[in-house]
C-alpha positions in Angstrom: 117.1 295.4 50.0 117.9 294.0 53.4 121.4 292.8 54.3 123.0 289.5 53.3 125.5 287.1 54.4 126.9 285.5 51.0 129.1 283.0 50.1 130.0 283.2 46.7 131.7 280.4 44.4 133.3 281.5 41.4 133.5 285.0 42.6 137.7 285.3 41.1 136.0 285.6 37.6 135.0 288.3 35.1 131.6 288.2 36.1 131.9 287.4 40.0 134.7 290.4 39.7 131.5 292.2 38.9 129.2 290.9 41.2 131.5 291.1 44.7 131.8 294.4 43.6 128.2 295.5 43.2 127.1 293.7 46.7 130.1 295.0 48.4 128.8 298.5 47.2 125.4 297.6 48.8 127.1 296.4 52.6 126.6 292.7 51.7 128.8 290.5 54.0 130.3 288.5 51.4 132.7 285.4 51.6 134.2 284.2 48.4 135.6 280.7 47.7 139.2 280.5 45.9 142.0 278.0 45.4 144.5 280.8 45.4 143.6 283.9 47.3 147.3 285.2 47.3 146.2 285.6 43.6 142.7 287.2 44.1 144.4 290.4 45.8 142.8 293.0 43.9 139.4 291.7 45.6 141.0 292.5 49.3 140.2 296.0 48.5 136.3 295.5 48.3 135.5 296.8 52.5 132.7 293.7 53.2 134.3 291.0 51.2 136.6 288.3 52.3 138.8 286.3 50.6 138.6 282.1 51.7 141.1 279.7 50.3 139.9 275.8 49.6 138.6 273.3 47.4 135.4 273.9 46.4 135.2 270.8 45.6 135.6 269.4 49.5 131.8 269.1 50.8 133.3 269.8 54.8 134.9 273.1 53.2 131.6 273.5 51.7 129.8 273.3 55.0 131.9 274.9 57.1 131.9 278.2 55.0 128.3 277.9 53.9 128.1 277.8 58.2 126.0 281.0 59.4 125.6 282.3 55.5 121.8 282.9 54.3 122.7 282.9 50.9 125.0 281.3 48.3 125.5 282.4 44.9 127.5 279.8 42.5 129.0 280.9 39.4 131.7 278.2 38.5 131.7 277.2 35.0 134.4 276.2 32.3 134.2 276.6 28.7 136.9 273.6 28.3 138.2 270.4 29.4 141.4 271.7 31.5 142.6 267.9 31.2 142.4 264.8 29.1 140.5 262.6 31.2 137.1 264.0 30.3 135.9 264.9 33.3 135.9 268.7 34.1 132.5 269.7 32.5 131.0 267.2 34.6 132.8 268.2 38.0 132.8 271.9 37.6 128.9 271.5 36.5 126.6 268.8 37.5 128.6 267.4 40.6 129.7 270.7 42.2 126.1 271.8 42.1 124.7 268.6 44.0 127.7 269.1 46.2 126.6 273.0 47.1 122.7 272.1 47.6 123.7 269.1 50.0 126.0 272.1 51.3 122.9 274.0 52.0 120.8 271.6 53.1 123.3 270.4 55.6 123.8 274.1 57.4 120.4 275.2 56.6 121.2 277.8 53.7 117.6 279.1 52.8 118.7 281.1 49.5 121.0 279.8 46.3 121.6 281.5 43.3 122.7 279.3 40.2 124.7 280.5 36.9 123.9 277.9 33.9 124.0 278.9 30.6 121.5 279.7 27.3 120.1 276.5 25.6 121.7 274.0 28.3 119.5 271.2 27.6 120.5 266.9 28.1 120.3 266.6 24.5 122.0 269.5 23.7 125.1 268.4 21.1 128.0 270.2 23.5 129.5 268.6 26.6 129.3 271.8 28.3 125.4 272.4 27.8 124.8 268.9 28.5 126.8 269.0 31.8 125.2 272.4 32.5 122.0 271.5 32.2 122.6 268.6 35.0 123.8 271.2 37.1 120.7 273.7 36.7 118.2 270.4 37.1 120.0 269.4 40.2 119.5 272.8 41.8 115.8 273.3 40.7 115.1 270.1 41.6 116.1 271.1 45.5 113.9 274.0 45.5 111.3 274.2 48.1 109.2 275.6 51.1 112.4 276.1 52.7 114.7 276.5 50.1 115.0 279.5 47.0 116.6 278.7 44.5 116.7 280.7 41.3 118.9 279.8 37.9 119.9 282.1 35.7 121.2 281.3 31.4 123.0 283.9 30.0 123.9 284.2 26.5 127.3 284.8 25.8 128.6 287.6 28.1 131.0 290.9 27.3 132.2 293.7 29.1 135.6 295.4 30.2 137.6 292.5 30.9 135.5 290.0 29.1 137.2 286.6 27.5 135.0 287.0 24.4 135.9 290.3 22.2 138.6 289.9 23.7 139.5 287.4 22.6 138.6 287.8 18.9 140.5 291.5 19.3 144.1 289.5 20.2 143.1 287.2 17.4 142.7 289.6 15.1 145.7 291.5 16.2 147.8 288.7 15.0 146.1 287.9 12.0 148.3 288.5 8.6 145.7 289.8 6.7 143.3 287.3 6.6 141.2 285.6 9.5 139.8 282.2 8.7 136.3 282.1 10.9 134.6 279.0 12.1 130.7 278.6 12.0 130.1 282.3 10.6 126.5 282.3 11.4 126.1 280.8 14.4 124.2 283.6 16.1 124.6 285.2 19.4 122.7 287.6 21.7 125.2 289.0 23.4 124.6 290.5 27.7 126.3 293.3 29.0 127.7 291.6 32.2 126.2 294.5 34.5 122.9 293.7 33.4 123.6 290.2 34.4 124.9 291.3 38.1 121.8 293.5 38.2 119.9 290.7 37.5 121.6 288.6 40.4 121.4 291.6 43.1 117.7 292.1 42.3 116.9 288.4 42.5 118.1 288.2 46.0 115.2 289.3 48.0 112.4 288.9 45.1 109.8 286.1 45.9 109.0 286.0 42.2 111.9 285.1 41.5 112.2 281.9 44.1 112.0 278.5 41.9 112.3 280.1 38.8 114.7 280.1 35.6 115.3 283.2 33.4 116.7 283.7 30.0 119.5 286.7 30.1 120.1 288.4 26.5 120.9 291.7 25.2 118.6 293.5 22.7 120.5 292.1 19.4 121.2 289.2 17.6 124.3 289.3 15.3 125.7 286.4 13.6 129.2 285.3 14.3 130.7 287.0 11.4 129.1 290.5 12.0 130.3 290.3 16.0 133.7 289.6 14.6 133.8 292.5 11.6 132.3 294.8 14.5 135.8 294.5 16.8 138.0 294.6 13.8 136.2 297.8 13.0 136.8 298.8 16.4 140.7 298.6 17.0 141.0 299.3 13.4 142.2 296.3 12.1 141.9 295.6 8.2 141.5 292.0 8.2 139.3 289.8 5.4 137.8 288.0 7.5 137.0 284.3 5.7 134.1 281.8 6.8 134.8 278.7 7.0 132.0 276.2 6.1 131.1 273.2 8.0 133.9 270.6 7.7 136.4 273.3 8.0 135.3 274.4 10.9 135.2 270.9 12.0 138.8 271.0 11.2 139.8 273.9 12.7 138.3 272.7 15.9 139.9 269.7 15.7 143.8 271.1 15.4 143.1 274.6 17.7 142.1 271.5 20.4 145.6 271.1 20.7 146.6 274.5 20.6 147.9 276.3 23.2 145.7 278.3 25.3 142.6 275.5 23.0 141.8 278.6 21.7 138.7 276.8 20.1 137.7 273.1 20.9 135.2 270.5 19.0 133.0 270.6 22.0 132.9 274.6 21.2 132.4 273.7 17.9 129.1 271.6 19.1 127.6 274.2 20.9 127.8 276.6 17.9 125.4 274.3 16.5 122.5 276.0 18.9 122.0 279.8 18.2 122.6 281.3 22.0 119.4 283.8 21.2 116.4 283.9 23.6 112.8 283.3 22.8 112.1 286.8 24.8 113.4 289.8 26.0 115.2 290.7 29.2 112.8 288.7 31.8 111.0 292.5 33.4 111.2 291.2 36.6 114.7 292.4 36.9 113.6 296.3 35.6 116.9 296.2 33.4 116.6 297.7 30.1 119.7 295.8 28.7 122.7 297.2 27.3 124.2 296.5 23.5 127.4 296.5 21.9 127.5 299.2 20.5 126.9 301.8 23.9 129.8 299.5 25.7 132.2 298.0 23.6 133.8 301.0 22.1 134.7 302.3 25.6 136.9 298.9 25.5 137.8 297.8 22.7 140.4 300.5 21.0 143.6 300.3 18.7 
């Protein structure tokens, strides 16, 4: 693989945590984007990264680190509205995206990598996949002679560190006895989140990859319920676990929207609706065989 100068958005979370990492191990010169870099310290340790503090959101701050870089990777995303006004899917996903390919255009970037998600579609039910399909258009669209761009749509994502069994693990930790569960069968296809880096990395100098989308799953579908038994099994919680059906789960979306933390939103509610499980297996282009749950999660998850 031949050496890279990267600027990386999105690079403070669990899977650009990840991702310095693996191209910092590889002697990639790599720039990441924060709003708080005092807080992004544990990254200072990686030798060929370097940690930038600004608004991502500025298009001069944009150009002036994308300046010199021959490749940008962009992994912001948000799984909720971080206000009331309605307007974070569609800043942190469509907007930011147009602002990063008139970034590139502007300072002659020739290679952009693009985190969307599974199922993002326009008439997808969910804020979130509707905004993040905007977002993956409006960087395909740019592709061209000149410029690579390749999108990738991950299912949901775990690992050491991850926000989803996690989450359900500090859930159930607190749970009296019982655990009410919303939308028991919405079903998932988990991706071990260095599978997804290794899909990134290998992506970088591949021509087959240039203008392309790709799928990311694991190698098993489970349904809600049985991802959620799985980690109480794990830390060894006895729990009866409870599915809710559909108008409870409505409610439960509706009240936990208010909760501290919005533990669970309507708009996650609305993107249960659409089974995050791929048509196909892990795209072979990447020559990953993909991890499950069950090799990763018990080295984890534990009492």
């Amino acid at each position: 693989m031949s050496f890279h100068k990267i600027c990386l958005l999105g690079g403070a979370g669990f899977v650009g945590r990840r991702l310095a990492a693996r191209l910092s191990e590889s002697g990639h010169d790599v720039v990441i984007l924060t709003r708080h870099r005092e807080r992004r310290r544990e990254l200072l340790v990686l030798p060929t990264v370097r940690l930038v503090q600004g608004d991502v959101h500025d298009a001069s701050f944009l150009r002036s680190q994308f300046t010199g870089r021959d490749s940008v990777i962009n992994l912001v995303g948000i799984l909720n509205e971080p206000g009331r006004d309605g307007r974070g899917f569609a800043r942190a996903h469509a907007e930011l995206p147009e602002k990063i390919v008139e970034a590139c255009r502007q300072t002659g970037v020739p290679r952009l990598l693009h985190m969307s998600a599974l199922h993002a579609s326009p008439a997808a039910p969910s804020q979130y996949l509707r905004t993040k399909a905007l977002g993956e258009e409006a960087v395909l669209r740019a592709a061209g002679p000149d410029f690579y761009v390749t999108g990738f749509r991950p299912s949901v994502i775990f690992g050491p560190g991850d926000g989803f069994l996690n989450r359900f693990a500090g859930l159930l930790r607190l749970a009296p006895g019982v655990f009410p569960l919303a939308c028991p069968e919405a079903r998932f296809q988990p991706v071990y989140v260095e599978d997804v880096v290794r899909a990134f990395v290998e992506s970088l100098d591949n021509h087959h990859t240039f203008g392309n989308r790709y799928d990311l799953c694991g190698p098993k579908v489970y349904s809600l319920r049985e991802i959620v038994e799985y980690v109480a099994k794990l830390i060894d919680k006895r729990v009866c676990i409870v599915g809710l059906n559909d108008a409870f789960s409505l409610l439960q979306a509706a009240v936990f929207e208010f909760a501290p933390g919005k533990p669970f939103s309507l708009d996650n509610y609305r993107s249960l609706q659409i089974d995050s499980v791929c048509d196909k297996g892990f795209p072979e282009v990447f020559g990953v065989t993909p991890a499950s749950l069950e090799e990763i999660a018990p080295g984890y998850l534990h009492k």
